[in-house]
C-alpha positions as CSV (number, residue, x, y, z in Angstrom):
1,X,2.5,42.8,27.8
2,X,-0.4,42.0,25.6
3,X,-3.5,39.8,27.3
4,X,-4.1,37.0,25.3
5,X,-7.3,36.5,23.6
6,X,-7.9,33.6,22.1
7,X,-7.8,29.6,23.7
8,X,-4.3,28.1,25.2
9,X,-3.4,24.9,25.5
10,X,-2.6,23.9,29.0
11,X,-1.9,20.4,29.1
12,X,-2.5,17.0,26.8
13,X,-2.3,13.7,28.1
14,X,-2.9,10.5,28.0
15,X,-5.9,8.9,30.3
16,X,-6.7,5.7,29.4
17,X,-5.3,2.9,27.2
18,X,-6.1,-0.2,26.6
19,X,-4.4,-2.8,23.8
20,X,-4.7,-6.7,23.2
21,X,-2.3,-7.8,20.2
22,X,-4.8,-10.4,18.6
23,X,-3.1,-14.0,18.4
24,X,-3.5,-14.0,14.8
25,X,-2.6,-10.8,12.6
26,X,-1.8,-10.2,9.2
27,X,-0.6,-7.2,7.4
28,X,-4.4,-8.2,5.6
29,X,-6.0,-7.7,8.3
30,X,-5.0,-4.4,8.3
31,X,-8.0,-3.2,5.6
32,X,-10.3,-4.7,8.4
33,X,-9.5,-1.8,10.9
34,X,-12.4,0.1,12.1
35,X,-12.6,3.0,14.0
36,X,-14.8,4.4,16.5
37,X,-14.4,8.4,17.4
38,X,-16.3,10.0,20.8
39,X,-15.2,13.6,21.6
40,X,-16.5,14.7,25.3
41,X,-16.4,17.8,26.6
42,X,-17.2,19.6,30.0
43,X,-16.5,23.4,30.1
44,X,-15.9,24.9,33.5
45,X,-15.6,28.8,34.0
46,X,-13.3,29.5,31.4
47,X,-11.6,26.1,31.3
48,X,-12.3,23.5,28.7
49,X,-11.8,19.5,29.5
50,X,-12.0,17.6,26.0
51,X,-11.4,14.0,26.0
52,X,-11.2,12.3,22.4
53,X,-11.8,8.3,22.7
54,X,-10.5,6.1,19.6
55,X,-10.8,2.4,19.8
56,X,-9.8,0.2,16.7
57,X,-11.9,-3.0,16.0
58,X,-10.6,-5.8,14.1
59,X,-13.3,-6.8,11.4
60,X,-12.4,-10.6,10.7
61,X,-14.3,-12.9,8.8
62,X,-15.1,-15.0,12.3
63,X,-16.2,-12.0,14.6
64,X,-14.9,-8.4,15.9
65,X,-12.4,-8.2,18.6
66,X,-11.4,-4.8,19.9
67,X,-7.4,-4.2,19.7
68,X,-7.1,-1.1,21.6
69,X,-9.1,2.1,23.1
70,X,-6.8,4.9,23.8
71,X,-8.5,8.3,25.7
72,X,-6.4,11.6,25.6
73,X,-7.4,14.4,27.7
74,X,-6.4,17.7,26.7
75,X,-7.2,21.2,28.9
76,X,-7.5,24.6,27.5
77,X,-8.6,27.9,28.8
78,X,-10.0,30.4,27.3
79,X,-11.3,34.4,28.1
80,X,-14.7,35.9,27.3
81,X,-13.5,37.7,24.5
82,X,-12.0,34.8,22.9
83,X,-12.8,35.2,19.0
84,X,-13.4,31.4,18.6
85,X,-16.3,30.2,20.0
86,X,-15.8,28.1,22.5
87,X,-18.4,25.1,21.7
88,X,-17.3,24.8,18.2
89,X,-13.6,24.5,18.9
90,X,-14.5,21.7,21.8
91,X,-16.6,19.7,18.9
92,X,-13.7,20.3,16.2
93,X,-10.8,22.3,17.3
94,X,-10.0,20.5,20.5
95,X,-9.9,16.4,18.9
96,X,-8.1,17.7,16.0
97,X,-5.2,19.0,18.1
98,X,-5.4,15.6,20.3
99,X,-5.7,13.1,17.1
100,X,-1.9,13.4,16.2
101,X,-1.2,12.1,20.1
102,X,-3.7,9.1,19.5
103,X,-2.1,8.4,15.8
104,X,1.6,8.3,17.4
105,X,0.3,6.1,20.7
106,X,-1.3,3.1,18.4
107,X,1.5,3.5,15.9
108,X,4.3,3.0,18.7
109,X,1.6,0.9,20.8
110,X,1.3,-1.7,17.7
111,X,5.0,-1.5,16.9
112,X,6.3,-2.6,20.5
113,X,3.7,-5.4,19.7
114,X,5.5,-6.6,17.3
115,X,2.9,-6.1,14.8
116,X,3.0,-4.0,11.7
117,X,2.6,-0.5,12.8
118,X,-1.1,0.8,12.7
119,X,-1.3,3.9,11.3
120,X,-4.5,5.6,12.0
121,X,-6.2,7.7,8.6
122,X,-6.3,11.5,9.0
123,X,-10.0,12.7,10.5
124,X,-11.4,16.1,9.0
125,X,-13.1,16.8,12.0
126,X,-15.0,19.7,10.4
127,X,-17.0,16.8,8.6
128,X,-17.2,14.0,11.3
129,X,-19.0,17.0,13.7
130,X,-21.3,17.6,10.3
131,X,-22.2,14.1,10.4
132,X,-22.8,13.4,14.0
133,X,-25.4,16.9,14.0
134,X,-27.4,14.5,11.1
């Protein structure tokens, strides 16, 4: 059998999530949907730990209220000669793989709220790391 070379995925799941249907909601407020993205990281031996932290913040005209923050966890391992290198795929490689799990939580999240369903935008996580380096 061949040894593996490259990162697996071991496990992705979901470790935090908070959500607070606002009172008022319109499918308008929808345009005033903000996103904040933070992508941790803690690389142990040849396990990597990457947590990627949305939250979605209602922009109103009176003031900002936060609707959710959801925190997905995923684990990967990894061996030494492992052709990707193993800090760039935590920064990009590792939240792109975990987005799609946020995208479906708020989607279904918002949905059993009785709201409109929030779909999350698509995040090319090449240029979000591009921008956080400036």
């Amino acid at each position: 059998m061949a040894e593996n070379k490259g990162i697996i995925l071991n496990d992705i799941y979901l470790s935090s999530s908070t959500f607070n249907r606002p009172k008022v909601y319109s499918a308008e407020d929808e345009q005033k949907l903000e996103l904040t993205i933070n992508i941790q990281k803690e690389i142990k031996g040849n396990q990597l730990v990457s947590t990627l932290n949305v939250s979605i913040i209602l922009n109103a005209v009176a003031d900002k209220q936060t609707i959710g923050t959801t925190e997905m966890t995923g684990i990967f391992s990894f061996t030494n000669e492992s052709p990707i290198e193993v800090e760039v795929f935590a920064q990009i490689n590792a939240p792109a793989i975990l987005y799609p799990f946020v995208r479906e939580h708020f989607a279904s999240i918002s949905a059993k709220a009785n709201m409109r369903r929030i779909l999350l935008p698509t995040i090319n996580f090449v240029v979000l790391s591009e921008q956080q380096k400036k």
